[in-house]
C-alpha positions in Angstrom: 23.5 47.2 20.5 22.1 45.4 23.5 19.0 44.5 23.9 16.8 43.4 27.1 17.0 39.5 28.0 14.7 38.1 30.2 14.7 35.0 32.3 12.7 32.6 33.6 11.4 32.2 37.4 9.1 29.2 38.8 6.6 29.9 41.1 5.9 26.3 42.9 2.7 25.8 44.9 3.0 26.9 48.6 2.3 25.3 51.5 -0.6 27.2 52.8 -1.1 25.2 56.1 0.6 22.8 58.5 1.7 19.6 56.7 -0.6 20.0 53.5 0.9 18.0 50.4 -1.6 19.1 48.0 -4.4 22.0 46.3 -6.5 22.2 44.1 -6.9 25.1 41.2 -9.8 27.0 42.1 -9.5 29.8 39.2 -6.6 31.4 37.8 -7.0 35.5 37.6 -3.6 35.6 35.0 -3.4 34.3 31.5 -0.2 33.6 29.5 0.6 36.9 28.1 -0.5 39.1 31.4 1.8 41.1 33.0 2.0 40.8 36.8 3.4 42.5 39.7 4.8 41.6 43.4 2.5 40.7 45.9 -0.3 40.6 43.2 -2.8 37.6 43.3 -2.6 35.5 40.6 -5.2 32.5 41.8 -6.9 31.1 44.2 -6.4 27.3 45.3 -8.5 25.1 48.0 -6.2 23.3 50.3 -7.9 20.4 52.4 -8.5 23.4 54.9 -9.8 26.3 53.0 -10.0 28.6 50.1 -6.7 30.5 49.9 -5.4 33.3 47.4 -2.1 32.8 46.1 0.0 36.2 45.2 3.1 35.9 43.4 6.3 36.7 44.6 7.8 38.7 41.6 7.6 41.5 38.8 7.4 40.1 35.4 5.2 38.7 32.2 3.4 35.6 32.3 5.0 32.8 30.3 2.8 29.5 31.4 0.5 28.2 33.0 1.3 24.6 34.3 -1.9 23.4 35.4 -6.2 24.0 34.7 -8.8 25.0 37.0 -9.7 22.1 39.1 -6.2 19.9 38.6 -4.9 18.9 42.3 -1.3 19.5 42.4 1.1 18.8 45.0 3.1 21.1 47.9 6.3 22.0 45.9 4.9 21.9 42.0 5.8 24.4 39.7 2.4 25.7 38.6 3.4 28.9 36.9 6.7 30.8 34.9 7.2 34.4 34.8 9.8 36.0 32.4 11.4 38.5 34.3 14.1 41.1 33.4 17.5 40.1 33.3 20.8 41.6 32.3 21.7 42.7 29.3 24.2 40.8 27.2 23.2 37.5 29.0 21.5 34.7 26.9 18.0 34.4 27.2 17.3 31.6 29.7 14.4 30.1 27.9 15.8 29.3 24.9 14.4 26.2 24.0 17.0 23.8 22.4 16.6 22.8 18.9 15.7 19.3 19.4 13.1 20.3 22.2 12.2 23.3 19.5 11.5 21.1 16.7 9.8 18.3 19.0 7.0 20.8 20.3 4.5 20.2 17.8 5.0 17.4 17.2 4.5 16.8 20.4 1.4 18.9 20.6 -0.2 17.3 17.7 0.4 13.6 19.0 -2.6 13.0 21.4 -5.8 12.8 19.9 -8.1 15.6 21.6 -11.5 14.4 23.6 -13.6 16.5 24.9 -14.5 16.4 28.8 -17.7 16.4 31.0 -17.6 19.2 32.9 -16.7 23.0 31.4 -13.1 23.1 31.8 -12.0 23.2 28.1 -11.0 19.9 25.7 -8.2 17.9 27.6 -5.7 16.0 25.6 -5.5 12.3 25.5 -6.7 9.8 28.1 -6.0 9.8 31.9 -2.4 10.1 31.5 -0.6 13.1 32.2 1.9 14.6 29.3 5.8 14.2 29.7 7.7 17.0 30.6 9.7 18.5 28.1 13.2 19.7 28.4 15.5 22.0 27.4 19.1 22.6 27.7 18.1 26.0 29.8 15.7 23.9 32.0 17.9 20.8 32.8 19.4 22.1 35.7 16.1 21.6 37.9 16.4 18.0 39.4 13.0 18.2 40.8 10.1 16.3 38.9 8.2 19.2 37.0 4.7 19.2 35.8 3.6 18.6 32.6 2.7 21.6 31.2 -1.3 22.3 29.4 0.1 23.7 26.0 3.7 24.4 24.9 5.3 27.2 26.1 6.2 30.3 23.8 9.5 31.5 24.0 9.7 35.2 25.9 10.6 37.3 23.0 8.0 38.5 21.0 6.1 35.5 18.7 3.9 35.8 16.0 1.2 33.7 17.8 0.6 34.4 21.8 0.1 31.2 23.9 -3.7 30.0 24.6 -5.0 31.1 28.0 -5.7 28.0 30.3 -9.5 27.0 30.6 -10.5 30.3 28.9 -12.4 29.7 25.4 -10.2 29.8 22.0 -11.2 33.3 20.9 -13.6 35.1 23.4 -13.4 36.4 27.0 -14.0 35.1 30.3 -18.2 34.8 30.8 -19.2 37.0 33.6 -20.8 35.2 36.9 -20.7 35.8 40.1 -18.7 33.7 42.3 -21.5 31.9 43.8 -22.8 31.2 40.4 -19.6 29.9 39.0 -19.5 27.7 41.8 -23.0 26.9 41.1 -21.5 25.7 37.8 -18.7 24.0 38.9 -20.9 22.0 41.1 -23.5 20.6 38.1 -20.6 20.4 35.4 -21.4 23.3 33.5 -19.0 25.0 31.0 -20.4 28.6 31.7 -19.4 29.2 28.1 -22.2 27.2 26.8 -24.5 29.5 29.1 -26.6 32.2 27.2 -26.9 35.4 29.8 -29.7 36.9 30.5 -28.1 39.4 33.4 -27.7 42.7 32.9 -24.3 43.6 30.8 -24.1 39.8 29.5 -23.9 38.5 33.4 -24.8 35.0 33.8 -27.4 34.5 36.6 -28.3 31.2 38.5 -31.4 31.0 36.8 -29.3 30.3 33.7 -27.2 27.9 35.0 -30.1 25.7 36.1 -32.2 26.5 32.9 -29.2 25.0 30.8 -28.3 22.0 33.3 -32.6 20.9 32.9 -31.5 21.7 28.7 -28.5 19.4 29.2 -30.4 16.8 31.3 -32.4 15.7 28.1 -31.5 11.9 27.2 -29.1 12.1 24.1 -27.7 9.8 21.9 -25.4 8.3 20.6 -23.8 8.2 24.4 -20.6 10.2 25.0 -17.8 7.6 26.2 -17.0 9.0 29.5 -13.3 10.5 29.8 -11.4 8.8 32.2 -9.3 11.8 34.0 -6.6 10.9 37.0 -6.7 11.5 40.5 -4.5 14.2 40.2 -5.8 16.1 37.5 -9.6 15.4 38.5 -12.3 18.3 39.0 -15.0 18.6 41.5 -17.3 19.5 39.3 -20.4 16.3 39.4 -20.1 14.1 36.3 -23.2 12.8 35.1 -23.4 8.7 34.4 -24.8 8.3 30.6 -27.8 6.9 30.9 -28.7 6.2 34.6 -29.6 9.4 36.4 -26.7 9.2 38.6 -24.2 12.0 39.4 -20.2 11.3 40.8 -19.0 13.8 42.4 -14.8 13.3 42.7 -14.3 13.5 46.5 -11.5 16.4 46.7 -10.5 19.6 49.0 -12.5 20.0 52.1 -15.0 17.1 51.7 -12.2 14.7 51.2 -10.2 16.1 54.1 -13.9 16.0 56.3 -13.9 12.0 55.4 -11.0 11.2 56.1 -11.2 12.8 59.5 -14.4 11.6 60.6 -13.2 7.8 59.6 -9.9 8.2 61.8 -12.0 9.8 64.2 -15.0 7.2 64.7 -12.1 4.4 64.3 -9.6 5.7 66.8 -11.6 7.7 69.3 -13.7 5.4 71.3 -16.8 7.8 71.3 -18.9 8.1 73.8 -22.9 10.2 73.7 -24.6 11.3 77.0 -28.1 13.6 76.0 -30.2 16.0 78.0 -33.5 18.0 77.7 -32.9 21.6 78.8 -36.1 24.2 79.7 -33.9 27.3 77.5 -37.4 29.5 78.1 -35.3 32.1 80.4 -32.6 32.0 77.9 -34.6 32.7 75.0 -35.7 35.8 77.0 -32.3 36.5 78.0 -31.4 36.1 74.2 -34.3 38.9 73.3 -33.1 40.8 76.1 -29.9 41.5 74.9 -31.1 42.3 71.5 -33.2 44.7 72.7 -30.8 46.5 74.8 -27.9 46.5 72.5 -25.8 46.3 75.6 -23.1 43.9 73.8 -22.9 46.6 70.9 -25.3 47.6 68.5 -23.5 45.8 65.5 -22.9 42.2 67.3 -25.0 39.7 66.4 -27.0 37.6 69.6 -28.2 34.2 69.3 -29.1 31.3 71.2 -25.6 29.8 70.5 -23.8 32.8 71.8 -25.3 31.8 75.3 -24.7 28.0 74.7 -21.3 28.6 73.6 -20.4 31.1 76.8 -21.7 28.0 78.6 -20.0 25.6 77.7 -17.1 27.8 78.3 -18.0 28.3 82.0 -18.4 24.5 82.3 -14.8 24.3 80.8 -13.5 26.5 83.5 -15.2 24.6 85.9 -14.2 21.2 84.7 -10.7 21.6 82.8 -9.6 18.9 82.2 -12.3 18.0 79.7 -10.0 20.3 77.2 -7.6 18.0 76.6 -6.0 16.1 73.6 -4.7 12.3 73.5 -0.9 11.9 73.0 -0.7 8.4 71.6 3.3 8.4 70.7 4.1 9.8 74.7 1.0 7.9 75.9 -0.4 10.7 78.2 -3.3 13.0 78.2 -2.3 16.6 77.4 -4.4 19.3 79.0 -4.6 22.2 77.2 -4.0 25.6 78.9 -6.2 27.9 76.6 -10.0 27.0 74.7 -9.8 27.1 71.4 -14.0 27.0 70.3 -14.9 25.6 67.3 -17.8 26.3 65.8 -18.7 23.9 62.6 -19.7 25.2 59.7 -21.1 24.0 56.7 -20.4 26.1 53.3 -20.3 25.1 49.5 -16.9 23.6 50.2 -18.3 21.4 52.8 -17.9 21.3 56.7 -15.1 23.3 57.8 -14.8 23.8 62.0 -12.7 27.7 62.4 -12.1 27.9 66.0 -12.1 31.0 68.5 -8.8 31.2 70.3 -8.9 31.2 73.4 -12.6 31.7 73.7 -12.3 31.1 77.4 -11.1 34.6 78.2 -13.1 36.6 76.0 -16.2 38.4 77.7 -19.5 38.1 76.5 -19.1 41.2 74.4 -15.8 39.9 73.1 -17.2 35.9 72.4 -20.7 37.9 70.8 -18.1 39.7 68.4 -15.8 37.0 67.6 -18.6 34.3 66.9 -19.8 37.2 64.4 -17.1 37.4 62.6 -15.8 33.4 62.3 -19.1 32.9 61.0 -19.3 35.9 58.3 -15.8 35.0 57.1 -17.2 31.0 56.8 -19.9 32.1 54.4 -18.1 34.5 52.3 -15.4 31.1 51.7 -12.5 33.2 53.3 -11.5 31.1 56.5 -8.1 30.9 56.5 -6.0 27.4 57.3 -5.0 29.3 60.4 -8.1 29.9 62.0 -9.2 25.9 62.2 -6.0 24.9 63.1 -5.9 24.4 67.0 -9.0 23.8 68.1 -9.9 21.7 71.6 -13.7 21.5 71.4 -16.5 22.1 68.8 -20.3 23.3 68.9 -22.1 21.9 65.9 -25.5 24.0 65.4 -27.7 21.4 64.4 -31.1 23.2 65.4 -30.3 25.8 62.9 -31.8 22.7 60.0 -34.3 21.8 62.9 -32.7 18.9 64.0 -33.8 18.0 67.7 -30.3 16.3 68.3 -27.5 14.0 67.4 -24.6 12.0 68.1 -21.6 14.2 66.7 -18.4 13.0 65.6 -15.4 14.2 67.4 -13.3 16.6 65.4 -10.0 14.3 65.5 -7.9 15.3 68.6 -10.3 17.0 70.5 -12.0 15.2 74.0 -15.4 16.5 73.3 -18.2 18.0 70.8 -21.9 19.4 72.1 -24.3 19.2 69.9 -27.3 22.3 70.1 -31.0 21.4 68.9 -33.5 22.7 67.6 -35.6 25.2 70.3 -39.4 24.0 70.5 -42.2 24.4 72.0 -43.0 21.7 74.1 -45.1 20.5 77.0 -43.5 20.9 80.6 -43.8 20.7 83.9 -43.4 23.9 85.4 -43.6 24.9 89.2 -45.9 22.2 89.5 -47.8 22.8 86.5 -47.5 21.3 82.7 -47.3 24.4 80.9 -45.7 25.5 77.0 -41.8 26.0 77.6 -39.1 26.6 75.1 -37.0 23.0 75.6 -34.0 22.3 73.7 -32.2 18.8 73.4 -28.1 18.8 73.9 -25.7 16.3 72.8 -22.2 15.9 74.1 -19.7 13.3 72.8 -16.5 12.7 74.2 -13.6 10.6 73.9 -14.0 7.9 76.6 -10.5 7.6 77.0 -9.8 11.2 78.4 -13.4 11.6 79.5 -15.2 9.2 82.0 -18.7 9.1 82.3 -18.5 11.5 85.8 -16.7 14.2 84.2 -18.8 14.2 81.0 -21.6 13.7 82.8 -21.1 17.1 85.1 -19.6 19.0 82.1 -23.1 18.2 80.3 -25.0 19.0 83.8 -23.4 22.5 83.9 -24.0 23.6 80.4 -27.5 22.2 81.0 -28.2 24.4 84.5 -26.6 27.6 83.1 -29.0 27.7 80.2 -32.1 26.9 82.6 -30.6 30.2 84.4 -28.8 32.2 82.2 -28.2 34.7 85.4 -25.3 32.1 86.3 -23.6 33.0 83.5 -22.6 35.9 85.1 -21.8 34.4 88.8 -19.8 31.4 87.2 -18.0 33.0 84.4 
């Protein structure tokens, strides 16, 4: 009689950009137990460039899960094993060997079991992660593995099935919406703890906050703080006993932003020239536009559609502003194509997509495009791709009415313009001090591609094509 065998295949974490050596475990949509198809998409993980949703490469039954929401794992790491069909006859390749059999609960039962500060489920022991344990089946990988969150279960049918990772014991995953689990994530709150009051048993926002003021109540005696590694850390704020303060790990995008703004203030030598614009045509130009519905009638026109086509135009006129510093060949690289960035700030933190070559695109085309990059920012879907590349970057600072700033290049650009606030202000007009709409601009450059003439022009242009707008059209 033969029977079906099955066999084991790793799926490692992927590197989902250029050069990336680690993610972090946003949410796992598979439990131990779950049966799973090719191409289907088992989790989603938050590189230092963006949210990304893993699918897995095979047909099979989940065996294990290697790591919890919120652990950071590195490029190459086994974070998953999926039985899959094999040939009859053959030895099942998970066998465990008897030693390794007879040392699992033991080995489960060793640490002593604390219980964390933020709703991801009890972790075992102190900071330290867990040996990996191994089996004659399992030997042959050379490669460090990860240690995994509870002991495995052989693939053949068990009398007990394997605990889901970060799910509770014995009931379901709570229903929320992905904002409000973030929500949750964000104030360390297990959203099992949270009593629904949505329709169906769907946790709202309103609950999350009405349990975190429940929580903030002094209690005592004080809960000893778990220590938890780099590596295995959440993002989730952890409240200091006592004091009122929140710690929030520095991981993912933010930690990725801070880095880059350190090298970038450190390496760039940075350079801010400012200038008060009369924008009172473009604002009309702007409703214009609207009104018309000559761009399309489901593109979206704003002020910075008009500021970014302008400092496009100034681009064209003054190229060599769109250029990148090449310290290992020691020259200044001009780039042959604009690649606008538009900063964005989401939940995540400040993430700058670009445009690709934004130069060539039309009004229309720019309108459409700027739609979109910022849509797909919001909804948390902007792939590593799209901010890979860039050459310069808009940062929107009006849009918090902010008159202006001195932006931080975005490391290994030449230049970043920053767009205040639009107010009403006091101007001299034909002679006259009359109401205008005046805006303030802000462009930073890198002094070592960018002299003070060039940036000084490049600023000038953008400047005199949103006094006339109508120059847009004979320049670009």
């Amino acid at each position: 009689m033969t029977t079906e065998v099955r066999s084991l295949r790793e799926f490692k974490m992927p590197d989902v950009g250029e050069g990336l050596t680690e993610a972090e475990i946003l949410s796992w949509y598979v439990k131990p137990g779950d049966t799973v198809t090719d191409g289907q998409v088992v989790c989603e993980v938050e590189t230092a460039k963006a949210a990304v949703e893993l699918p897995i490469p095979f047909n099979g039954v989940v065996e294990q899960l290697f790591f919890p929401e919120g652990a950071t794992v590195d490029v190459g790491t086994v974070i998953i094993s999926v039985a899959v069909a094999g040939e009859a006859g053959a030895a099942p390749a998970t066998a465990p060997a008897p030693a390794a059999a007879a040392a699992a609960p033991a080995a489960e039962a060793e640490p002593e079991r604390r219980e964390v500060l933020v709703g991801y489920g009890p972790r075992t022991g102190t900071a330290q992660r867990r040996a990996r344990r191994t089996t004659t089946a399992t030997a042959k990988a050379a490669a460090p593995q990860p240690a995994p969150v509870a002991p495995a279960a052989p693939v053949a049918p068990a009398p007990v099935a394997p605990a889901p990772v970060a799910e509770a014991p014995a009931g379901e995953r709570p229903l929320a919406k992905p904002p409000v689990r973030k929500l949750a994530k964000d104030l360390g709150i297990d959203l099992r703890a949270v009593t629904p009051t949505g329709r169906d048993g769907v946790i709202t926002r309103e609950d999350v906050h009405a349990h975190a003021a429940a929580r903030s109540v002094p209690a005592a005696p004080a809960v000893e703080p778990v220590v938890v590694e780099a590596a295995e850390a959440v993002v989730a704020p952890v409240p200091v006993s006592g004091s009122g303060d929140v710690r929030v790990p520095i991981k993912g995008v933010r930690k990725a932003t801070a880095q880059a703004m350190v090298a970038s203030a450190f390496t760039a030598p940075h350079v801010t020239e400012f200038v008060q614009v009369d924008v009172t045509r473009t604002m009309k130009f702007v409703r214009k536009l609207k009104e018309s519905g000559e761009l399309g009638r489901d593109v979206r026109v704003s002020p910075l559609l008009l500021v970014a086509k302008a400092l496009l135009v100034a681009i064209k006129r003054h190229p060599e502003i769109n250029a990148q510093w090449d310290e290992a060949a020691q020259e200044i690289v001009v780039k042959g194509q604009v690649n606008l960035g538009i900063a964005a700030a989401t939940p995540r933190g400040l993430i700058v997509p670009n445009i690709k070559d934004a130069g060539s695109k039309t009004l229309a085309g720019l309108a459409t495009s700027l739609g979109e990059l910022v849509e797909t920012a919001r909804q948390g879907k902007t792939s590593p791709t799209d901010m890979q590349g860039g050459t310069v970057t808009i940062t929107n600072v009006g849009v918090f009415g902010v008159d202006t700033g001195t932006p931080i290049l975005n490391p290994g650009e030449a230049a970043i313009l920053a767009f205040g606030s639009v107010r009403e202000l006091p101007w001299v007009h034909k002679g006259k001090v009359v109401p205008r709409q005046v805006t303030t601009l802000a462009l930073s450059f890198d002094h070592r591609l960018v002299d003070g003439e060039l940036g000084s022009k490049v600023l000038a242009d953008i400047a005199g094509l949103l006094e006339f707008p109508k120059r847009l059209i004979t320049w670009g």
